[in-house]
C-alpha positions in Angstrom: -100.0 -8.2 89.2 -98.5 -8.6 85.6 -97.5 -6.1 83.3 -96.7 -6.7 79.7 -95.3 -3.4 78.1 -95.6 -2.4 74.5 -92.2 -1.7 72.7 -92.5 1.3 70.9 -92.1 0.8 67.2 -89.1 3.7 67.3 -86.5 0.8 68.6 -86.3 -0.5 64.9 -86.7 0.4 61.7 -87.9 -2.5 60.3 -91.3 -2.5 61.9 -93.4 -2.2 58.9 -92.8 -5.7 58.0 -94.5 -6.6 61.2 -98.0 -5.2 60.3 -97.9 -6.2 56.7 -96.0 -8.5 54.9 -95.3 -8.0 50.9 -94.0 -10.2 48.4 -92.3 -9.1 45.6 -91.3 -10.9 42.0 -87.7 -10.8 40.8 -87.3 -7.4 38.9 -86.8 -7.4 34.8 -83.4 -6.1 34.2 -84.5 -2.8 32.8 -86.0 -1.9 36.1 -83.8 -0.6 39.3 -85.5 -0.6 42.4 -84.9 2.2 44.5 -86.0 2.8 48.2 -86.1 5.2 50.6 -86.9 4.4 54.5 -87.1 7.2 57.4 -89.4 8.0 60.7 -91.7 10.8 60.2 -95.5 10.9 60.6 -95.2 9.1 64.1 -94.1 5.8 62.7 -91.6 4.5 59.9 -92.1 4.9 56.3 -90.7 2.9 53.5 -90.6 4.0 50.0 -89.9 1.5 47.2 -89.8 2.8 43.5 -89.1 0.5 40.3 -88.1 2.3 37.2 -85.8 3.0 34.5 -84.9 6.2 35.4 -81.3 7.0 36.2 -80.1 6.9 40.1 -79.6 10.5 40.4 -83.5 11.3 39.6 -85.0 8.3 41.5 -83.2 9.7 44.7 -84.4 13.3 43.8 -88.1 11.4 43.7 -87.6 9.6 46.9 -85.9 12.8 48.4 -89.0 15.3 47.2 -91.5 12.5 48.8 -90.3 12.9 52.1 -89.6 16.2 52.3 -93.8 16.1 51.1 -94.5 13.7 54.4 -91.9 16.1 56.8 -93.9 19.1 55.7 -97.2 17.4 56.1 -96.6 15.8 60.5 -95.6 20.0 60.5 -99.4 20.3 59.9 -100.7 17.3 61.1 -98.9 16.1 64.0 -101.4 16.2 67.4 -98.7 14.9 69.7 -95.7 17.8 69.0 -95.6 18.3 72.8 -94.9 15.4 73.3 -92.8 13.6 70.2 -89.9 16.5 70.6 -88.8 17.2 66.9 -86.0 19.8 65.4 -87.6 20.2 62.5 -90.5 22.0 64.2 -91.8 24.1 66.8 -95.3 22.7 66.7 -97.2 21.8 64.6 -100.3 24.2 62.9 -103.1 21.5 64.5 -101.2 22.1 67.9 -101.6 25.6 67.2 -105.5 25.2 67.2 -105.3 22.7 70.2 -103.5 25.1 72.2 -106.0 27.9 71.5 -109.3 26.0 72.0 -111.7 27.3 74.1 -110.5 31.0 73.4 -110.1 32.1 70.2 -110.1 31.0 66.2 -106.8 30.2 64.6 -106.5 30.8 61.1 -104.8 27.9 59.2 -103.9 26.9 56.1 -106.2 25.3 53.0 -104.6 21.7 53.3 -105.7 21.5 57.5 -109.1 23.1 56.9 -109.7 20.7 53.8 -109.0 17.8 56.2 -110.6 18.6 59.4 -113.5 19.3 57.2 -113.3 15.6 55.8 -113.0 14.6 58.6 -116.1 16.1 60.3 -117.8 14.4 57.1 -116.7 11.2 58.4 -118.1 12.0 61.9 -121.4 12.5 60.9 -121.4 9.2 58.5 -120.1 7.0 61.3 -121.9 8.6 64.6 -118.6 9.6 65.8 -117.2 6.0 65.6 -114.5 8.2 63.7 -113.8 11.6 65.5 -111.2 14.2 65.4 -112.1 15.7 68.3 -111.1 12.9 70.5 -107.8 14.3 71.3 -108.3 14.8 75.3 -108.9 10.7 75.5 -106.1 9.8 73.6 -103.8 12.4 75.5 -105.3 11.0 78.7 -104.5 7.0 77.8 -101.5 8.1 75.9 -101.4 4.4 74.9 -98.3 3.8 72.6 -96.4 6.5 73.3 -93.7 6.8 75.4 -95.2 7.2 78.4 -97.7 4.3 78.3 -94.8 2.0 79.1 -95.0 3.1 82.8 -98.4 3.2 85.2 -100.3 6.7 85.1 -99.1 8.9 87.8 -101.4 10.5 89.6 -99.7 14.3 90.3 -102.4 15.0 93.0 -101.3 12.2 96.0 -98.4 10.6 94.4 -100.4 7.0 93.9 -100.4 5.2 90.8 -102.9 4.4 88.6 -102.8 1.2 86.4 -105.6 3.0 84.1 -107.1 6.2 84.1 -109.7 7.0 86.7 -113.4 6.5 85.8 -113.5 10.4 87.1 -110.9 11.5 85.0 -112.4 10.2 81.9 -115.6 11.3 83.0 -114.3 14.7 82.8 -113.2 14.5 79.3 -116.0 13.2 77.4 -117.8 16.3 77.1 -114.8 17.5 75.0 -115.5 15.3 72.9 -117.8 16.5 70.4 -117.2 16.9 67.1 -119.8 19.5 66.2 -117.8 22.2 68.8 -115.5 21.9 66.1 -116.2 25.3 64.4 -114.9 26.3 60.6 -115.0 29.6 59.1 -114.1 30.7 56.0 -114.0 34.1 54.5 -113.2 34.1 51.3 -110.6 31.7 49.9 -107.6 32.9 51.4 -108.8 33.2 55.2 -110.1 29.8 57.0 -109.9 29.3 60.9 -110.4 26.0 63.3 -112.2 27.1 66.5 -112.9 24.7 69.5 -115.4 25.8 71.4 -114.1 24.4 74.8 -111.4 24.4 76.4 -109.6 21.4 76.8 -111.1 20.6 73.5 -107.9 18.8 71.3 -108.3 17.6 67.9 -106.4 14.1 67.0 -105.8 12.9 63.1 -104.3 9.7 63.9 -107.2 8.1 62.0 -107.1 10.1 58.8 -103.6 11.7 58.4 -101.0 9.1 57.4 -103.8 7.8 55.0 -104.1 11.7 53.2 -99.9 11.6 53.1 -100.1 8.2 51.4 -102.0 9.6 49.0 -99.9 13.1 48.4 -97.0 10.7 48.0 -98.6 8.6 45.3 -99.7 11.7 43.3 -95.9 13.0 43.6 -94.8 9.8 42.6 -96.9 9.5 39.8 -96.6 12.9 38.5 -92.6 12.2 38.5 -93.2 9.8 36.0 -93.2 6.9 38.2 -95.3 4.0 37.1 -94.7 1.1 39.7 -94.3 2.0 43.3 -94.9 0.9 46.8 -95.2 3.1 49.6 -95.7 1.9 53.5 -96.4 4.3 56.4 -96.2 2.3 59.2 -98.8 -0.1 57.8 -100.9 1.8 55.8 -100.0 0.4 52.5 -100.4 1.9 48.6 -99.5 0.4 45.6 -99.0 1.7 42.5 -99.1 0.5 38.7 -98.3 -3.2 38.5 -95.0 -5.7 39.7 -91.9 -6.0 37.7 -93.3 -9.3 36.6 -96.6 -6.9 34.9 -98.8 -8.6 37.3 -100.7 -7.0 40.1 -99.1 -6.4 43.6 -99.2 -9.3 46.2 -99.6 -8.1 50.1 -100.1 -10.0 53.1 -102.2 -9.0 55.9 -100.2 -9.9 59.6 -101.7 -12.0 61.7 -103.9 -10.1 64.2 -103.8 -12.4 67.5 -100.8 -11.0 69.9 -97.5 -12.9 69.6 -98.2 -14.4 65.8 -96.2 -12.5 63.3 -97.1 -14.5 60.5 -99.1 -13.5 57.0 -102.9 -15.1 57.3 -104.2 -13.4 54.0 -102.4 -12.3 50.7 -104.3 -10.5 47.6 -103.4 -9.7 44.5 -104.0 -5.6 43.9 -103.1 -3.1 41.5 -103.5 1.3 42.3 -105.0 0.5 45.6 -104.1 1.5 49.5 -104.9 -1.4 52.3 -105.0 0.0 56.1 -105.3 -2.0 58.7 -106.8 -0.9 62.3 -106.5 -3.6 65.1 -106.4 -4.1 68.7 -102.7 -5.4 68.6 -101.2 -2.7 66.9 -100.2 0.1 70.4 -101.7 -1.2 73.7 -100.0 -2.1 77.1 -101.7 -5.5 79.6 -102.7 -4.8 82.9 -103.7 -7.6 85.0 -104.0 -9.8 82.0 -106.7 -7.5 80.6 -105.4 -6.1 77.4 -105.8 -2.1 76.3 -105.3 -1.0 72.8 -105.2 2.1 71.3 -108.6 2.4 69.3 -111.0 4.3 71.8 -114.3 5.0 71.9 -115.3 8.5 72.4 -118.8 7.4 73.5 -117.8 5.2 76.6 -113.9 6.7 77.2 -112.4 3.4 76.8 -110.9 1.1 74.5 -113.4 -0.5 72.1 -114.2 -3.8 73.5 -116.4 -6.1 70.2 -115.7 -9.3 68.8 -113.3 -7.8 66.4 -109.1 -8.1 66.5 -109.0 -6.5 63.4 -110.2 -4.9 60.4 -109.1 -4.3 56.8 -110.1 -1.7 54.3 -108.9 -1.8 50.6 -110.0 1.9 49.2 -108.6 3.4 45.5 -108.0 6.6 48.1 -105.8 5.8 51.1 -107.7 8.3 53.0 -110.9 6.4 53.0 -109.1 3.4 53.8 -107.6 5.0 56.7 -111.0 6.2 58.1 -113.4 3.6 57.2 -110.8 1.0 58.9 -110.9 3.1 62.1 -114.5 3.6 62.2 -115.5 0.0 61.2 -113.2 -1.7 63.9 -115.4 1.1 66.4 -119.0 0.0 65.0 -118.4 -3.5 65.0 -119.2 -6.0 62.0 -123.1 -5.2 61.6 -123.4 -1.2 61.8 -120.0 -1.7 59.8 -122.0 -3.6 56.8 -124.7 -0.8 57.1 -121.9 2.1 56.4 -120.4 0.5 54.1 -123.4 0.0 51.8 -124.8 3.4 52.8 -122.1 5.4 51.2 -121.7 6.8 47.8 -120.0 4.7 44.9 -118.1 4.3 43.2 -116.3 7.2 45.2 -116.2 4.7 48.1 -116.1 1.7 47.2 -114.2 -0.7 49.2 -112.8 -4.4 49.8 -113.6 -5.1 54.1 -112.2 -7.8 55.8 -113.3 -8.4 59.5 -110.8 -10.6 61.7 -113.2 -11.9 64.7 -111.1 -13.2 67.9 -113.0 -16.4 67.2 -110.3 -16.8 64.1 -112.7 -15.9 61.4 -113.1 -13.7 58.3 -115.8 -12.2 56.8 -115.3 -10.1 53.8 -117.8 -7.6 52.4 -117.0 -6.7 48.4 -117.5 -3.7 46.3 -115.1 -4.9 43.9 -117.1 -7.6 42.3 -116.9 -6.3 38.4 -112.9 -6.2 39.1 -110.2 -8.8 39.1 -109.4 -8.8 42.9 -107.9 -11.9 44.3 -107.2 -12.7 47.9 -106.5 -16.1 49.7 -106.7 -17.2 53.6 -103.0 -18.9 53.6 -103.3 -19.7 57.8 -105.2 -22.8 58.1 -106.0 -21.6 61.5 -108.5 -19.1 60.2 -111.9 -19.6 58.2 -114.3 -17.6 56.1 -117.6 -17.0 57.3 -120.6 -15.2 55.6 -122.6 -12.4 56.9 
């Protein structure tokens, strides 16, 4: 029996270059760069900001951007009881997790607003996105701490390699979105129910890309006109390089033990997310299990499909429709993609088959968007 264990990405700091790779041009004299880099959000964020601005007030920028992504895991965070902070009791979603099944919590506009998106999300992709799949993470736990040792079972002391076929039998049915209940009475008084107990919410797949965003709007409203931000691999640029040209970023290869940039592009006010299969899973008897579950079968999506990337104006979308595509596979994926509304969505997707090839699907076509395959190992294939 073999057992390969994921490391978690706490160990070191520099982890963000592993899921993306960026390339930068040597800075004009009047620019300073100035960068930030701290764990927060369940993973490690890097701020970069180039500008002429004077040290003091860069740092105040950098400094008033994470205090933004601090205050926003207080909201977000579905895994409080488990990632111990100081900063925190727990956090409001926990509040509404802790409560399901009983009664309504009330919570603040910026929770509502997204839990509402992200029932909107839901309903577009069949649940291949879905908040309320909460009890199947917790019950996998794959990438935290815990998922570097087998799964006790409490009951006879024997250990499980992977969660029973019972026990995730027993959690599927609290895993519909629509027992997520919203209420709002007036605008000053909104409340999460869960109808079940048991019932948890999870925004894994929609948080860190609605914090990229609030960070780019705080940046930008400070003045700031070329940026790069990175939360753990969800990645927005800002404004162009210090060479006035657009932003080049490389996309990691997805295949286990490569490290190396297969794809860069040329971009400009735009987030890229990646989802993929190599990101958080743990290898059992040579079978690997990754993190991206499907809520409709209780396991980890098994397609075609290492990986997928979204490039979105809106990190948010990115961070959604990257989830949900990797979940749907590469046909229903082309179908949601074209189905939704533009130019509010529109969207660059790349799909990374295991068979080493790329298919990209374009809504960018008027714009000049570059990107190049730079791993001869890899091909592009049509639709």
């Amino acid at each position: 029996m073999s057992s390969q264990k994921f490391k978690p990405f706490y160990a070191v700091l520099i982890l963000f270059f592993v899921f993306t790779v960026l390339f930068f041009s040597r800075y004009p004299q009047e620019l300073k760069e100035y960068a930030k880099t701290d764990a927060v959000l369940g993973t490690v964020c890097r701020v970069r900001l180039l500008t002429e601005k004077p040290e003091k007030k860069a740092h105040e920028i950098l400094n008033s951007v994470f205090t933004e992504l601090f205050r926003l895991e207080s909201l977000f965070n579905a895994n409080s009881d488990i990632q111990h902070t100081n900063r925190y009791e727990i956090s409001e979603l926990e509040k509404v997790n802790r409560l399901a099944g009983t009664e309504p919590v009330e919570v603040s506009e910026e929770l509502y607003s997204l839990v509402k998106t992200s029932i909107f999300f839901a309903e577009k992709t069949d649940g291949a996105f879905n908040p309320a799949i909460g009890p199947l993470v917790k019950l996998w736990n794959i990438g935290f701490n815990e998922a570097e040792t087998a799964y006790p079972d409490k009951q006879n002391g024997d250990v499980e390699l992977i969660p029973s076929k019972e026990k995730i039998e027993a959690v599927l049915p609290l895993l519909d979105y629509r027992d997520i209940i919203l209420s709002e009475n007036g605008s000053q008084h909104k409340t999460i129910f869960l109808r079940k107990k048991g019932m948890r919410l999870d925004l894994g797949g929609i948080a860190k890309g609605y914090a990229a965003d609030k960070a780019a709007l705080l940046i930008v409203s400070a003045g700031i006109k070329n940026a790069l931000i990175d939360l753990g691999g969800n990645i927005s640029v800002i404004g162009k390089n210090p060479s006035n040209k657009n932003w080049k970023i490389g996309i990691k290869n997805p295949n286990l033990g490569k490290n190396n940039s297969i794809m860069n592009m040329e971009v400009t006010d735009r987030s890229l997310v990646t989802s993929g299969n190599y990101e958080r899973y743990f290898i059992r008897e040579g079978i690997l299990y990754h993190h991206i579950l499907d809520s409709k079968t209780g396991y980890p999506v098994k397609n075609d499909l290492n990986a997928v990337s979204i490039l979105c104006k809106k990190s948010v979308y990115a961070d959604v429709l990257s989830t949900a595509c990797f979940v749907l596979g590469s046909e229903k994926s082309q179908r949601l993609l074209n189905e939704l509304e533009k130019p509010e969505y529109e969207a660059e997707a790349f799909f990374f088959f295991k068979d080493n090839t790329v298919s990209h699907l374009s809504d960018l076509k008027n714009e000049n968007f570059k990107f190049e395959i730079t791993d001869k190992e890899f091909k592009e294939n049509t639709f």
